[in-house]
C-alpha positions as CSV (number, residue, x, y, z in Angstrom):
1,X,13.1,-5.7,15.5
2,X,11.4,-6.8,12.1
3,X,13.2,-8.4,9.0
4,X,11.9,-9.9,5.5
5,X,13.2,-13.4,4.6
6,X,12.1,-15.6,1.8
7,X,11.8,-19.0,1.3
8,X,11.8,-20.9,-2.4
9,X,9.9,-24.1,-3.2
10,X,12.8,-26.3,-2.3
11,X,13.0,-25.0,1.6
12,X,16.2,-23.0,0.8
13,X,15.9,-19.8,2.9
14,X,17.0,-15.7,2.3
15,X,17.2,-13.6,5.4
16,X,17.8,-10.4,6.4
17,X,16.4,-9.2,3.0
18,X,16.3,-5.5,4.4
19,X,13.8,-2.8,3.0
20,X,14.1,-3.7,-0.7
21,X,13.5,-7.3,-0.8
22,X,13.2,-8.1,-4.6
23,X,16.4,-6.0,-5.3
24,X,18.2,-7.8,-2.5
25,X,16.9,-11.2,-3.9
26,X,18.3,-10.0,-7.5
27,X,21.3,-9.6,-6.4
28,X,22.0,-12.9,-4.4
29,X,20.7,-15.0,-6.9
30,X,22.4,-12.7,-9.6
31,X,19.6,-11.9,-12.0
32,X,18.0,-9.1,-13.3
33,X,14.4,-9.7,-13.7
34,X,11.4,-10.5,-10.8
35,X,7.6,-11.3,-11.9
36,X,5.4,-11.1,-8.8
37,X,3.5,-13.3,-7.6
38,X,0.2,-14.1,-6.6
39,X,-1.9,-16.1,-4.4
40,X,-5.5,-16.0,-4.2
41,X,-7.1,-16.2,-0.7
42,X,-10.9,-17.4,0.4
43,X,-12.6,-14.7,0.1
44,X,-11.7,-14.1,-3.3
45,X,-8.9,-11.6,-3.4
46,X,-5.5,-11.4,-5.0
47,X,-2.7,-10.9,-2.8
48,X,0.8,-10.2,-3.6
49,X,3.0,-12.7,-1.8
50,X,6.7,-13.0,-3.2
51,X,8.2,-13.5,-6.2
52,X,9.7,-16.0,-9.4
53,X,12.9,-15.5,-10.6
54,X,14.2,-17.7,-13.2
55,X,13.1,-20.9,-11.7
56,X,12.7,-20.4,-8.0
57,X,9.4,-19.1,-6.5
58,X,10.0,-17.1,-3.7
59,X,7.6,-16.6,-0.8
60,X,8.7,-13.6,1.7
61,X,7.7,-13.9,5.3
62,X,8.2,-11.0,8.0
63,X,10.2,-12.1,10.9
64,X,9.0,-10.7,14.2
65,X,10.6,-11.1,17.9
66,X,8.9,-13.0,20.3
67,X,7.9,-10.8,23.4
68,X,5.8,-12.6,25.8
């Protein structure tokens, strides 16, 4: 079983965020607008990690189970 969740810069946590994520976050936090956004890794690429709305930047993870 796999799920998104997001976490914002203040530790405040979004689960369950299903398929759609950004729509899912719009509508908890009751806005309309998302700008991506963007992380730049050591070998020099641009990778799309999450997203700001209004004032909260919001980093998705993907939750896995643990199988040993």
């Amino acid at each position: 079983m796999e799920s998104i969740m997001a976490i914002d810069q203040y530790g405040t946590t979004y689960h369950d965020l299903g398929k759609h994520p950004r729509k899912e976050l719009l509508d908890r936090l009751g806005a309309s607008n998302a700008q991506r956004m963007f992380v730049d890794t050591k070998s020099g690429e641009t990778k799309h990690v999450g997203y700001v709305i209004r004032d909260q930047w919001l980093r998705l993870y993907r939750v896995t189970e643990w199988k040993k």
